[in-house]
Backbone as CSV, one residue per row, in Angstrom:
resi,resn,N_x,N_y,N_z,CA_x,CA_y,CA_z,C_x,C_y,C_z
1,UNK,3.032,18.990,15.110,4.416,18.794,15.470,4.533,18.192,16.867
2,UNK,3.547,18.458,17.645,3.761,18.516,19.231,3.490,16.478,19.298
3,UNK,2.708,16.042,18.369,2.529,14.613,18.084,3.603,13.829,17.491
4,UNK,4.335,14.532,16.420,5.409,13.749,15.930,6.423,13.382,17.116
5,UNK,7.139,13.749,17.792,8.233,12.896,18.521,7.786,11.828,19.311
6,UNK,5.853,11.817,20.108,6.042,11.316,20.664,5.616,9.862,19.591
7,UNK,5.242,10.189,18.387,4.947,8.831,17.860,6.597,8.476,17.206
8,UNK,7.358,9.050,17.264,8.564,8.798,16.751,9.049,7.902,17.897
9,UNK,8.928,8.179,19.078,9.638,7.740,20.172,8.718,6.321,20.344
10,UNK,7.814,6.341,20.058,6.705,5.228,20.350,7.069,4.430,18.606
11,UNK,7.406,4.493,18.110,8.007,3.614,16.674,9.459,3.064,17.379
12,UNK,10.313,4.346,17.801,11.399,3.600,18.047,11.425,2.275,19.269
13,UNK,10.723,2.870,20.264,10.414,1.701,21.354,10.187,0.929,21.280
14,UNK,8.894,0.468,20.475,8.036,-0.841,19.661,9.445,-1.816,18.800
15,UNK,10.218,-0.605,18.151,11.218,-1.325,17.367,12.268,-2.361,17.827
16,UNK,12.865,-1.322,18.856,13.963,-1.974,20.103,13.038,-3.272,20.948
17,UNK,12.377,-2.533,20.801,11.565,-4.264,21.913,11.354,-5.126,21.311
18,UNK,11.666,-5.178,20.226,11.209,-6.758,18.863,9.660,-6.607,18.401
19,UNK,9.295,-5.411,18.535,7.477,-4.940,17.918,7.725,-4.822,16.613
20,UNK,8.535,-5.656,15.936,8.822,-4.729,14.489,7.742,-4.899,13.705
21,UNK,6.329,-6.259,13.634,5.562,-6.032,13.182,5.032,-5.195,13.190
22,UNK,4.191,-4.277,14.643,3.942,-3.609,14.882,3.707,-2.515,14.166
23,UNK,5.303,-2.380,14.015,5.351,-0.385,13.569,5.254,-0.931,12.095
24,UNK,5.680,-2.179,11.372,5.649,-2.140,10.147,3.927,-2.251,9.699
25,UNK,2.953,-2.715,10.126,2.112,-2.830,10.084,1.724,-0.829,10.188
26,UNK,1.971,-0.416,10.912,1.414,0.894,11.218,1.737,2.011,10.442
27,UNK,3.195,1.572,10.191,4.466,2.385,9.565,3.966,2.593,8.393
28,UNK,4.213,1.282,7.454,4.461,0.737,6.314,3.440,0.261,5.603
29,UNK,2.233,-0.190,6.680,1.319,-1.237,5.953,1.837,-2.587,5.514
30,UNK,2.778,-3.045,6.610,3.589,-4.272,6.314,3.902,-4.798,4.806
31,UNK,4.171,-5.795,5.347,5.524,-6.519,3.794,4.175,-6.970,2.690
32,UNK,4.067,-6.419,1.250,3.677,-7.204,0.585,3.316,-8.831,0.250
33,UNK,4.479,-9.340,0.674,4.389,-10.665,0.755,4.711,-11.387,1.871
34,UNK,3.909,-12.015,2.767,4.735,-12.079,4.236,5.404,-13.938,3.765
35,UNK,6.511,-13.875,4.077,7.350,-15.131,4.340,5.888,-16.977,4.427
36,UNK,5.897,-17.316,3.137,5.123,-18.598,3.110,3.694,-18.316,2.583
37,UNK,3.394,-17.190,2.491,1.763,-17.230,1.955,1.916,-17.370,0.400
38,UNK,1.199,-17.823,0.319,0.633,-18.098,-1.335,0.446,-16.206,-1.972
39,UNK,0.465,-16.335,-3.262,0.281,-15.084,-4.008,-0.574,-14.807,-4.736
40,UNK,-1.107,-13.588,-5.071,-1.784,-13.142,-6.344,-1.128,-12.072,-6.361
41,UNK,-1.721,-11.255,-7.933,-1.771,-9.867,-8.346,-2.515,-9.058,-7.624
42,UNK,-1.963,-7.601,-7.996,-2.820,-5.848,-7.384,-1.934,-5.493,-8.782
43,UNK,-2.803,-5.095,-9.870,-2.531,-4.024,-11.477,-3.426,-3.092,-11.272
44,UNK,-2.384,-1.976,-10.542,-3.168,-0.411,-11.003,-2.875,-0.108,-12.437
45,UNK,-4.606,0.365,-12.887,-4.788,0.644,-14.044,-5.302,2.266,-14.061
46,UNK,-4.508,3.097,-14.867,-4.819,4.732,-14.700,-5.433,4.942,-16.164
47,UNK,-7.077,4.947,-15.250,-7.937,5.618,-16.680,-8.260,7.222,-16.541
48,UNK,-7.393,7.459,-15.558,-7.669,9.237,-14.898,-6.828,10.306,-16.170
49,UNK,-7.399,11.530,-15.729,-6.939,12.486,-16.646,-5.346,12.708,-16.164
50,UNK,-5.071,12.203,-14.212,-3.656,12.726,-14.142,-2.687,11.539,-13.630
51,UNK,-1.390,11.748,-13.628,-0.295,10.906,-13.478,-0.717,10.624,-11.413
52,UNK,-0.816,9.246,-11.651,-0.569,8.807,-10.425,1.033,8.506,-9.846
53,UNK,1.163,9.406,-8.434,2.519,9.708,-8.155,2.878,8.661,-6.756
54,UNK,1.581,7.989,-6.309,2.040,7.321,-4.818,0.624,6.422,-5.217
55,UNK,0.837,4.916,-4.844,0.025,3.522,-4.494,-0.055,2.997,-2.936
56,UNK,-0.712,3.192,-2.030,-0.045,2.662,-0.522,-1.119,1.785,-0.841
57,UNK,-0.477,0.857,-0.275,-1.215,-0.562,-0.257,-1.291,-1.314,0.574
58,UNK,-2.169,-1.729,2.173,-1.832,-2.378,3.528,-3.133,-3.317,3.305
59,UNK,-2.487,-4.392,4.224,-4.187,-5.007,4.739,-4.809,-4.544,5.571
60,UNK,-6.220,-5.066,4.739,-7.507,-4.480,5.430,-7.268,-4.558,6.780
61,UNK,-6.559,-5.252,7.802,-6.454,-5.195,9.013,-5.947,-4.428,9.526
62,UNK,-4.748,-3.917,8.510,-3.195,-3.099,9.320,-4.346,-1.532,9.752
63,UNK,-3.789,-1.014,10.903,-3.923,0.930,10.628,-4.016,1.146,10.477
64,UNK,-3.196,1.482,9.379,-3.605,2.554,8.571,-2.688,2.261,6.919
65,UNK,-2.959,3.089,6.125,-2.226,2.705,4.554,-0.980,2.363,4.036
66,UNK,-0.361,3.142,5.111,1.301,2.794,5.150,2.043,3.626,4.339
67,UNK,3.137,3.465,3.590,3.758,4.272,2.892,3.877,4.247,0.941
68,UNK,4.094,4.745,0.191,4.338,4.602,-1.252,4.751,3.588,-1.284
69,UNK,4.033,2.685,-2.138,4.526,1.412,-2.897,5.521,1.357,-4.339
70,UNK,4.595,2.476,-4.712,5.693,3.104,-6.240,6.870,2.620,-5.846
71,UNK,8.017,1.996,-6.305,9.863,2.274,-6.441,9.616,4.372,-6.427
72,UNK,10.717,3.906,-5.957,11.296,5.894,-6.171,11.816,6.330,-7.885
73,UNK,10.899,7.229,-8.268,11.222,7.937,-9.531,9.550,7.414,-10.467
74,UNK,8.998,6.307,-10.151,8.223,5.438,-10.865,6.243,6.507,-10.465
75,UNK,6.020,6.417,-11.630,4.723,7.107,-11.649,3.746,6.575,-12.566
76,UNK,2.737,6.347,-12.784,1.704,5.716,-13.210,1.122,6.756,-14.073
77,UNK,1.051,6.652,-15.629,0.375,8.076,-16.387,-0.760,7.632,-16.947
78,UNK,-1.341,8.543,-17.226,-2.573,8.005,-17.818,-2.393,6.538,-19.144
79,UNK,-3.238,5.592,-18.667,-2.907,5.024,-19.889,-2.543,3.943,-19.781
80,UNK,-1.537,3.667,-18.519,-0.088,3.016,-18.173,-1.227,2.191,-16.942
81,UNK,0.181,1.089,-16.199,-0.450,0.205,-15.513,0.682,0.080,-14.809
82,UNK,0.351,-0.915,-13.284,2.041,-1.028,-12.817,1.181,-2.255,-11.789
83,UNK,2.002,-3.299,-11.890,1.504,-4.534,-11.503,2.467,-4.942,-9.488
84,UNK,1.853,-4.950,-8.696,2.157,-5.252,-7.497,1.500,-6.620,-7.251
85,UNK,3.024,-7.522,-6.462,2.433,-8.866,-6.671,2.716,-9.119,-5.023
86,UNK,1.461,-9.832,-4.324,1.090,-9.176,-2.713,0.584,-10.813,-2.223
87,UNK,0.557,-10.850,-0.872,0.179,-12.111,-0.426,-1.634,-11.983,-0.472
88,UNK,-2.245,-13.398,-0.607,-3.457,-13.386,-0.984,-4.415,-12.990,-0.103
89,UNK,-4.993,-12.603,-0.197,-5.917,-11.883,1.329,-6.603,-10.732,0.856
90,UNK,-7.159,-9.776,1.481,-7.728,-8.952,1.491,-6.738,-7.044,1.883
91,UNK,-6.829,-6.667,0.664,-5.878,-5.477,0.760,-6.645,-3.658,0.519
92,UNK,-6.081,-3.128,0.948,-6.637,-2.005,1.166,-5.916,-0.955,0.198
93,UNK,-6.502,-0.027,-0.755,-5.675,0.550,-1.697,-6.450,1.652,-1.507
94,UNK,-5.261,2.600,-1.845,-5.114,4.004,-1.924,-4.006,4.790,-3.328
95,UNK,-5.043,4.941,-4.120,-3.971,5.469,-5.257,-4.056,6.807,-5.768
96,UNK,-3.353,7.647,-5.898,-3.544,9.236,-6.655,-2.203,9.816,-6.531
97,UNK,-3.084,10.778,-6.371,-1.973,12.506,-5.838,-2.323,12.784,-5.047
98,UNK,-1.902,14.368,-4.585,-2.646,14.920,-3.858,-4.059,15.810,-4.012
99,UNK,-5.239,15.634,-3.696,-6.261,16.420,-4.209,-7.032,15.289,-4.933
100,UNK,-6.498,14.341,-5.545,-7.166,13.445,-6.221,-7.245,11.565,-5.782
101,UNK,-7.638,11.258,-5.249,-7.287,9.571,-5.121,-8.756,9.111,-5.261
102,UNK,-7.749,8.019,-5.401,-9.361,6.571,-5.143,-8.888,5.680,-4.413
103,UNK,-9.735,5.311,-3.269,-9.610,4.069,-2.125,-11.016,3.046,-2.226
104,UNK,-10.162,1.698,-2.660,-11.146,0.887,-2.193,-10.482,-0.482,-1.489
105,UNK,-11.176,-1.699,-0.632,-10.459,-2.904,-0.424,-10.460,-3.935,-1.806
106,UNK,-9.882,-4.912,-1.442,-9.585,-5.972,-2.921,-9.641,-7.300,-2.016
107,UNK,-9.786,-8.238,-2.839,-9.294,-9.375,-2.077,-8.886,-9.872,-3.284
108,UNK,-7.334,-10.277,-2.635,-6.607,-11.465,-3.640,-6.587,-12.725,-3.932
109,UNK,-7.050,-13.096,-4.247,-6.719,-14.803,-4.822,-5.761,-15.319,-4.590
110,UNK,-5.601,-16.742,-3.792,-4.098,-17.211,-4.463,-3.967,-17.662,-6.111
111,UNK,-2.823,-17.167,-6.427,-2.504,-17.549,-7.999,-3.644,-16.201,-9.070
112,UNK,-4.269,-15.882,-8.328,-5.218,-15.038,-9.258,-4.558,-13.304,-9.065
113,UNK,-5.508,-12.514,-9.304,-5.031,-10.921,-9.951,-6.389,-10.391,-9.824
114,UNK,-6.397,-9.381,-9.839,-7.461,-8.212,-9.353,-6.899,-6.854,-9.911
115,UNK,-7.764,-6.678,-10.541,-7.302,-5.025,-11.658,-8.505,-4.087,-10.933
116,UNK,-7.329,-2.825,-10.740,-7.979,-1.795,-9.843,-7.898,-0.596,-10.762
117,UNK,-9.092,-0.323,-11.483,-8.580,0.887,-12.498,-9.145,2.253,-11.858
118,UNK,-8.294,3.262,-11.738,-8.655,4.393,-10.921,-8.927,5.169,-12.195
119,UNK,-9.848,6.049,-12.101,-11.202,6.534,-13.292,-10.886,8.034,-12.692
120,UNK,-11.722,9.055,-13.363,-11.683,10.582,-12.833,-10.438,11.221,-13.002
């Protein structure tokens, strides 16, 4: 707790000063698609026994993972797939629950797709 305000206060500062990459990069794991880059696919594929409830997805460069990519309400069940379409580069994935995930990097293609099937 004694860490949260001051990184709260250090998000808001970065923000007000025009750092908005910054915190979004740190925050968020920045924008899926940044303004002019070419595209590919990220298809999480759930070959696991349980419902995947959160996808954070940043580049390999950003911080750290950032926040749920899922839409709100949206969950991945066994079986099922859910297609994120991301600027081409090299991306960093994190998919599960809690107690259970799989992390690995990807690199995207432009125009191409990369299937990430989380197993266990």
């Amino acid at each position: 707790m004694r860490l949260a305000l001051p990184a709260l206060l250090l998000s808001a500062t970065l923000a007000l000063s025009g750092c908005t990459s910054v915190v979004d990069n740190f925050v968020t794991g920045g924008p899926l698609v940044r303004p002019g880059d070419t595209t590919g696919i990220i298809q999480v594929v759930n070959r696991s026994g349980y419902t995947l409830t959160s996808v954070l997805l940043s580049r390999c460069s950003a911080p750290s993972y950032g926040l749920n990519r899922l839409p709100s309400g949206v969950s991945i069940r066994p079986g099922q797939s859910y297609t994120f379409r991301v600027s081409a580069e090299c991306w960093s994935v994190l998919a599960g629950l809690a107690g259970h995930d799989a992390r690995q990097n990807l690199h995207v293609r432009s125009g191409g797709g990369v299937v990430y099937t989380v197993t266990g």
